[in-house]
N, C-alpha and C positions, 0 to 999 in steps of 0.2 A: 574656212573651206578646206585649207589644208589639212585641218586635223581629221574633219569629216572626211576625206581621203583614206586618211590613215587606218582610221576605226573600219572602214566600210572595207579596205582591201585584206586586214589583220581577219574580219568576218570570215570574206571567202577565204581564206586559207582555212580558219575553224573547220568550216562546211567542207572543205576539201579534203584535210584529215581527218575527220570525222567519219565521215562517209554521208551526211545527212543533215540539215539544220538542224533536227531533233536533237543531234548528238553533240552539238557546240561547247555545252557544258564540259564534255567529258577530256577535252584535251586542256584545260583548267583543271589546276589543284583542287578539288572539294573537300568541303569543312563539314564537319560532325551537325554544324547549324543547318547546312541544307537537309536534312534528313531529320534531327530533331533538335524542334526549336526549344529556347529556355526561356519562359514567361517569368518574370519576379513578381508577387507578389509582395515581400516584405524582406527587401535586405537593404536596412539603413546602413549606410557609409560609417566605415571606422573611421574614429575623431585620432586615434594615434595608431602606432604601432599594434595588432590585435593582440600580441603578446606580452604589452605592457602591464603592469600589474596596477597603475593607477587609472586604467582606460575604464571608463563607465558614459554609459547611454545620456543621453540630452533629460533633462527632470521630467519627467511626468510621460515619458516615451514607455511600451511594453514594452520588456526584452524579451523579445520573442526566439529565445535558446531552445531550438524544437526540440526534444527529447522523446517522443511521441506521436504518432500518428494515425485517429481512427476515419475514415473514412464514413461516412453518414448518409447521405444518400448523393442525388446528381447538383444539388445548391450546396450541401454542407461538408466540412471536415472537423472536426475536433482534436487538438493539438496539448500532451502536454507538454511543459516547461521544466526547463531545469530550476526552476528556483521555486517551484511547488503549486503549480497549477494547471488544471485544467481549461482551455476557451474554445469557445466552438465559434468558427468562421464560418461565414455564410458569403456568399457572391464570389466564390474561390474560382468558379469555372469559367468566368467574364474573360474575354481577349479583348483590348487588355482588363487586368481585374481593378478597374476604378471604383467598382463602388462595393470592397468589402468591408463587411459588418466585424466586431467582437465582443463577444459575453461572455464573461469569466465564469465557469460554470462551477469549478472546485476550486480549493485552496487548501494552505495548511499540509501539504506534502513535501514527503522528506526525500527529492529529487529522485521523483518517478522517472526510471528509465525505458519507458515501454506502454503500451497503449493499446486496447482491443474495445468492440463494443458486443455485450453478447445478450438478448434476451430481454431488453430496457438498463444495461447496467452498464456504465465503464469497467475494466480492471484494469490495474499498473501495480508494477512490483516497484515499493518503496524502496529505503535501506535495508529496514529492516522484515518485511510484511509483503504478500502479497494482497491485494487489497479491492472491494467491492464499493465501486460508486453510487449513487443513485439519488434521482431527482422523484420523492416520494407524493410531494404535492403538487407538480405541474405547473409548477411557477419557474422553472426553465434556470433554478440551483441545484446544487448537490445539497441535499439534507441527511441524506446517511451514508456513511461512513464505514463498512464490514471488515473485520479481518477475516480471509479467505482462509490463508498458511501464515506458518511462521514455524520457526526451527535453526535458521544457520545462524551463525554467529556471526557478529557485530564486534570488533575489538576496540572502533574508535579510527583505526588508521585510516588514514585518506583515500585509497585506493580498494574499497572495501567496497567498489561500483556492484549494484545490483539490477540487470537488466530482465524485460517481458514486461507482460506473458506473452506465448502465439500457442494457439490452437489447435493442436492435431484431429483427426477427420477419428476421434473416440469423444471428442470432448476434454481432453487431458489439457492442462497449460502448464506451458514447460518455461523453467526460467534457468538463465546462466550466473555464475556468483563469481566475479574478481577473485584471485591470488590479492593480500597485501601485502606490499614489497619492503622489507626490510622493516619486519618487525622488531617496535624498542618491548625495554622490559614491561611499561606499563600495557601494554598489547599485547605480549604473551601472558601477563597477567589473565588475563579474558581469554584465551586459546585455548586449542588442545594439541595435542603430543602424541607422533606413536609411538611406541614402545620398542618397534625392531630399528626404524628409519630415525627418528630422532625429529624429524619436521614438526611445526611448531605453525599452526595458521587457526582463525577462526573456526569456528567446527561449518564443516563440510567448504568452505572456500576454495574455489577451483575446481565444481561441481557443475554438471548438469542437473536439476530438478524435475520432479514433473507432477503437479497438484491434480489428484482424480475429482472428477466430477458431485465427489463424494467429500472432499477436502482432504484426504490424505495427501502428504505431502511424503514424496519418493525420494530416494536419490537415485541416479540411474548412470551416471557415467563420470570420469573424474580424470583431471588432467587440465584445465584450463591454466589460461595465463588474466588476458584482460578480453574474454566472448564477449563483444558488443554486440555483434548481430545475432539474430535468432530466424530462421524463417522454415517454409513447411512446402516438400514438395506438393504435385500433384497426387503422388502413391501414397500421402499424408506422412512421409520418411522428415522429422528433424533436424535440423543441421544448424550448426551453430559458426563463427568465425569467430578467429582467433589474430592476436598482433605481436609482431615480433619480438623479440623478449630473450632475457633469458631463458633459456632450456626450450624455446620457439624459435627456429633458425631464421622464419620468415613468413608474413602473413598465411593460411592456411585456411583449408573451408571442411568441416567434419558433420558425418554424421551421428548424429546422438545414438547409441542404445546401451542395451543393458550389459553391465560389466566392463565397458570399453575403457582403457586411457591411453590419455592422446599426448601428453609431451610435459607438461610441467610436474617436477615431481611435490613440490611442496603443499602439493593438494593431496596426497597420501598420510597426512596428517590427521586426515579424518579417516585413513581405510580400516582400522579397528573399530570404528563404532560400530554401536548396533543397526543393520539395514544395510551395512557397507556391500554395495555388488561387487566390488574390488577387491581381489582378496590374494594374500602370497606373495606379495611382490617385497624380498630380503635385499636385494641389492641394485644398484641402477648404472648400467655400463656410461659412463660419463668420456665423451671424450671419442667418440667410434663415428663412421660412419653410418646417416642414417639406416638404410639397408642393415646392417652390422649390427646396429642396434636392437632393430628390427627380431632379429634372432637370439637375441641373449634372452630376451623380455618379452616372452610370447603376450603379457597382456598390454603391452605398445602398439596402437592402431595407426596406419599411417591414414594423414588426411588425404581425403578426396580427392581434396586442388590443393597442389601450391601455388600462391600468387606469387610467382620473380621477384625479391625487392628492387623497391623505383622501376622497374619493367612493366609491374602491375598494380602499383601500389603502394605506397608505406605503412597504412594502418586502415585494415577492412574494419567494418563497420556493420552496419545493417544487410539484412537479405532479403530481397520483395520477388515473388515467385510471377511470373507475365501472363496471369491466366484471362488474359482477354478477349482468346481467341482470333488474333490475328487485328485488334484493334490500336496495339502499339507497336508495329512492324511483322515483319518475318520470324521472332524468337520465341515464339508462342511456346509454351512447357518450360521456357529457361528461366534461371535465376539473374538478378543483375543486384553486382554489391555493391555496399556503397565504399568512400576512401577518405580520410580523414585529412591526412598531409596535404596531398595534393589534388583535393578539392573535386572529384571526382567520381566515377562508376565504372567498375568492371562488369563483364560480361560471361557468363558462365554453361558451359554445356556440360550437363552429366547423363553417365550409361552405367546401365551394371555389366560387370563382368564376373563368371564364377557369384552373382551374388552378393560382389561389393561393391561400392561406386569407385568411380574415377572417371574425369573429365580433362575437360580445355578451359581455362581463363585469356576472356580476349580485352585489351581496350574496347570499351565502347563512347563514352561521354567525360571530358572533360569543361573550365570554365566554370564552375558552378560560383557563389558570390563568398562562398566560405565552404569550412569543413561538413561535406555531408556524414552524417549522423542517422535518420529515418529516413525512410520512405514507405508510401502507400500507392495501390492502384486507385486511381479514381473509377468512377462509372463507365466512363468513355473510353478507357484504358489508357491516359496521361497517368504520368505520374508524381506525384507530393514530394515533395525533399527536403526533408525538415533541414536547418543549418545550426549549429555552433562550436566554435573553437574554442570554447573555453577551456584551460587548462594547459592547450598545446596551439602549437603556431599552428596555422594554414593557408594558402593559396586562396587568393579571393578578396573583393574589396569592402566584408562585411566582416563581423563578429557572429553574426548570426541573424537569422530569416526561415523563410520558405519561397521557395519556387517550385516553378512545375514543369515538367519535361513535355511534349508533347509531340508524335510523330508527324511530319508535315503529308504525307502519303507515299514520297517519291522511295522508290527501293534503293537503298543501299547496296553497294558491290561487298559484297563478306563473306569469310568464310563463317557460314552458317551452324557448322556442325564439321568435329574430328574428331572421328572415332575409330578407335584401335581394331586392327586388323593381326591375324597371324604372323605376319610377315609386314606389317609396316601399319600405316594408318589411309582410311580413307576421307577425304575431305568433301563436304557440301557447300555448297555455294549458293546465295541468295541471287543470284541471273546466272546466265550461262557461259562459259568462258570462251576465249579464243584458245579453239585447240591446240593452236602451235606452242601458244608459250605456256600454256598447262600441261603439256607432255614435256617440255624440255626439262630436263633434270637441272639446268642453270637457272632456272625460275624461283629455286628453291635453296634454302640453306635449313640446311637441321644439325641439333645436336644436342647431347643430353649431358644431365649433370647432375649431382646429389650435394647433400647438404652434412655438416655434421651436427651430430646429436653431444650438447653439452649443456654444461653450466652456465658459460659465457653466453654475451647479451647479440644475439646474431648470428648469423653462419655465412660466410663466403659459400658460394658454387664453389664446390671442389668435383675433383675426379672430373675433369670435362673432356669429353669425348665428340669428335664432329661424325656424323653420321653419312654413310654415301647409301641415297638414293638410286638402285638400280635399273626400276623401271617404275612408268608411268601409263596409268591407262583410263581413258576421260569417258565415258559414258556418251549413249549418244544423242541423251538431250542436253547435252553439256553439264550438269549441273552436280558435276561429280567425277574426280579424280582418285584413282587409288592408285599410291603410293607404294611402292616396293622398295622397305630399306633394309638395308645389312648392317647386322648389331643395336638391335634394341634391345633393351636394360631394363626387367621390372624395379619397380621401385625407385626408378629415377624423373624425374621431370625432361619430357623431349621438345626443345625450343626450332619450333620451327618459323624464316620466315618469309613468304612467299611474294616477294617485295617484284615477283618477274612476272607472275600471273597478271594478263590479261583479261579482260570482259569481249565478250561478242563486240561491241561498241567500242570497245579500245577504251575503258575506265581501269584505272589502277583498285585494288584492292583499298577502301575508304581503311583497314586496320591490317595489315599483311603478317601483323605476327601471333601466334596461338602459343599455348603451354600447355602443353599435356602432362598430367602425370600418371606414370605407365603405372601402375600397381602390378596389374595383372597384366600380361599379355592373353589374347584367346588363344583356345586351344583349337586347333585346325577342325 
């Protein structure tokens, strides 16, 4: 009876502060779960350590390593694997999913990293091939086998990861090709060389590609490190992600096109071949600030986004664009990538400016059961997650699976959308705020910072600067704050985080920190 007291008087104070029983929740901590749940489908428990090197699956278990993910219609997905196959699940959308099915549909691949379905046919880009599936007699196997492309070079080294395809809105499939790191001599054996720079990699390794509908096979952009994800806005613009690395200060999000490089130089190894859109580049400022570098090397493109390291990330992964029309929350047109260390999903808003993108990276989803690797939208607009760690440790109590994200209905407190302004940034917001502590300038903390461009494996935030907010002005259906700050920086990343902003309801911000990277500021 006395606890019943207890509970019942703790109540009314909720409802007291709150202003309403509706609002009970909101003077409680809220979790990432109340807004979107995580279904498992399949992430069987690691038996040791996931980063043991003797750690293997129970006999006669799938290891279901997603490396793939096509989506099929509202019962099906089709999933490949890293150890060379294709299966297509059925019963995927069941809450819970107790009664799903698997048929090995292909086999015999040489760890497909990527997965589309177009016109009756899989494609996935192997090692070495981009490659055409298909089930010719309707007996529900892969009976033929096509090579689509082929052209980069293979050396043998481990890290020689070939990921895709995805789709541009031409019919193009565009794929990413690994850097191998620390070529021996039997692997430069099989390379190539340029002639002015001296770099020594697989031919075109460190490439963006783009196979026409026709099968010619492009090359269109150069600079990578290790692009796992691939994904395609709604204007059909490509963009690829990148992980930190040498000559990669810190996870990064780029868009693909023609002539661009983005940060790793020993992908210039291939800028003398024939078709190179890359072309001129004699010397590489090693050692400068990004900005700094920026200017030496007019064909150095800065990326879109930087993800913060551990802020946003350790290792981005896939990119799955939310075109569900308002079916998996408020972020409808956004991007959400996936994270491999720490088990997780960012969140991504991009605008053009001048022409070229640049955006915000926010938290959005942590928890997952291992290293997310794919994702796809379902029918309903949940979304698939493919899982596996292999090769690198991760967060999570699996080795690898699938689960599926799904939004529960209720609106999250977020900032929705920040985008740059002349003179500062303005911010949108998923409900409407309490305008006191959205106008206060103590609501907020910003500041920016750049990276250095080198050889070395990472970059500290150097050059950091705190930025003073001079004025504040909220709109007056609340759902919108524009910021007035003093000294803002193109080409630096501006870390703001809004840890004082209020909700109408009095809910804290479910994520209060954004990362913008300024490129461009607008012109008035």
């Amino acid at each position: 009876m006395v606890t019943r007291t207890i509970l019942f008087t703790l109540t009314l104070l909720c409802i007291t502060l709150a202003g309403s029983a509706g609002d009970i929740q909101s003077v409680f901590a809220e979790s990432e779960a109340d807004y979107y749940r995580l279904d498992s489908i399949m992430t069987p428990k690691a038996q040791t350590e996931s980063r043991a090197a003797n750690w293997k699956p129970a006999p006669g278990d799938l290891v279901l390593e997603v490396s793939g993910i096509a989506v099929l219609d509202d019962h099906r997905i089709a999933v490949a694997i890293r150890k060379g196959e294709i299966w297509i699940m059925d019963g995927v959308y069941e809450e819970p999913p107790k009664n799903v099915t698997y048929k090995r549909f292909a086999t015999a691949l040489h760890e497909p990293l990527g997965l589309i379905y177009k016109d009756g046919a899989f494609y996935t880009v192997q090692r070495s091939e981009l490659t055409r599936i298909r089930d010719t007699d309707g007996d529900g196997v892969a009976d033929e086998y096509l090579t689509v492309a082929k052209g980069w070079g293979v050396t043998g080294h481990y890290h020689e990861y070939a990921y895709g395809p995805v789709l541009d809105h031409d019919g193009n499939m565009w794929l990413t090709l690994n850097i191998g790191l620390g070529l021996k001599k039997e692997h430069k054996s099989r390379a190539v060389t340029d002639p002015t720079l001296g770099f020594s990699q697989g031919r075109w390794r460190g490439w963006g590609m783009k196979c026409t509908p026709d099968g010619e096979l492009i090359p269109v952009c150069a600079g990578m490190r290790s692009p796992a994800g691939l994904g395609v806005n709604r204007a059909g613009d490509v963009f690829y992600t990148d992980q930190q690395g040498n000559w990669v200060a810190t996870n990064s999000l780029h868009h693909m096109r023609e002539g661009a490089f983005f940060h790793h130089v020993e992908a210039l190894a291939s800028m003398s071949l024939p078709g190179s859109p890359v072309k001129g580049i004699k010397e590489i400022p090693n050692g400068l600030p990004f900005p700094e570098a920026l200017k030496r090397m007019p064909q150095l493109k800065p990326p879109a986004v930087w993800f913060p390291y551990k802020k946003a990330g350790q290792s981005a992964t896939d990119i799955m664009l939310d075109d569900s029309g308002g079916k998996f929350g408020p972020f409808d047109g956004q991007f959400f990538v996936g994270e491999f260390t720490q088990a997780s999903i960012q969140r991504v808003f991009l605008e053009k400016v001048d022409g070229e993108y640049q955006g915000a990276c926010f938290p959005f989803r942590s928890g997952f059961a291992s290293a997310v690797l794919r994702m796809d939208q379902g029918t309903d607009g949940s979304m698939f997650v493919g899982l596996t760690n292999r090769g690198w440790s991760s967060l999570g109590t699996a080795s690898y699976g699938l689960q599926r994200l799904v939004w529960t209905k209720k609106m999250p407190f977020e900032i929705k959308e920040m985008r740059a302004q002349p003179e500062g940034f303005e911010l949108v917001f998923t409900k409407p705020v309490d305008r006191k502590t959205a106008s206060d300038p103590k609501s907020y903390k910003l500041q920016s910072y750049t990276y250095t461009y080198h050889s070395s494996y990472g970059s500290d935030e150097i050059l950091p600067r705190n930025l003073e907010i001079e004025n504040i002005t909220v709109s007056d259906d609340g759902l919108k704050a524009e910021l007035k700050v003093k000294g803002l920086r193109e080409l630096y990343v501006h870390e703001l985080n809004a840890d004082g902003v209020k909700s109408k309801e009095g809910q804290s911000l479910l994520h209060p920190d954004a990362y913008y990277t300024l490129n461009r500021i607008p012109k008035k």
